[in-house]
C-alpha positions, -999 to +999 in steps of 0.1 A: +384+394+572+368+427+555+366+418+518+363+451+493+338+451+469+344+432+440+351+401+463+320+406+481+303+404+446+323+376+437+314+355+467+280+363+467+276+356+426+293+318+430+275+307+465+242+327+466+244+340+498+241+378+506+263+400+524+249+420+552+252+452+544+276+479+560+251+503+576+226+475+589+219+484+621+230+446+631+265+454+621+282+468+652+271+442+671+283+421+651+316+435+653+318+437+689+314+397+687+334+388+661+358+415+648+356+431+611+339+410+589+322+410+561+291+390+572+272+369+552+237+349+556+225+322+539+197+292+551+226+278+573+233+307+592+258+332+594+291+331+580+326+351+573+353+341+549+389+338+565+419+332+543+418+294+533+445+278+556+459+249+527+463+279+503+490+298+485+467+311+463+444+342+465+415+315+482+391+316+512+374+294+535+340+298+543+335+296+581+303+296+598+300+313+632+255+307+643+232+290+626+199+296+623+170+283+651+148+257+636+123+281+629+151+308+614+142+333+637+172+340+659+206+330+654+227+303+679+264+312+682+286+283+683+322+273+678+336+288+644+330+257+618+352+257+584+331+249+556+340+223+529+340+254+510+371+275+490+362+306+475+384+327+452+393+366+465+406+376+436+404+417+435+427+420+457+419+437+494 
């Protein structure tokens, strides 16, 4: 899912990671592989957030698409992998 602004910030102020930004020349790629996102990296690879499945509330799952060769230089993609992680996506979309 494409997340505005404010939970962008939100996301990457409780968790740490960074969101890639929109004019990275990674982006359409990106895209072309896995829709529109708004991607983030952290040491474990590279995630989205997709509205969290067990809630009515305005809540996210994390959900990790590659993860990072051992010596983080490329990316491996693998099968999508929901984190034990909600996140709150309050400001709305």
């Amino acid at each position: 899912m494409k997340l505005n602004a404010t939970q962008q910030n939100t996301i990457e102020e409780q968790f740490g990671i960074e969101a890639i930004a929109d004019d990275h020349p990674a982006i359409e790629k990106l895209k072309e592989v896995f829709g529109d996102h708004t991607f983030f990296l952290d040491a474990g690879g590279l995630n989205v957030v997709e509205p969290h499945p067990d809630s009515e509330a305005a809540a996210g799952a994390v959900v990790k698409l590659a993860s990072w060769t051992d010596d983080q230089s490329q990316l491996n993609v693998h099968e999508p992998e929901v984190l034990p992680i909600a996140v709150k996506l309050d400001g709305g979309s």
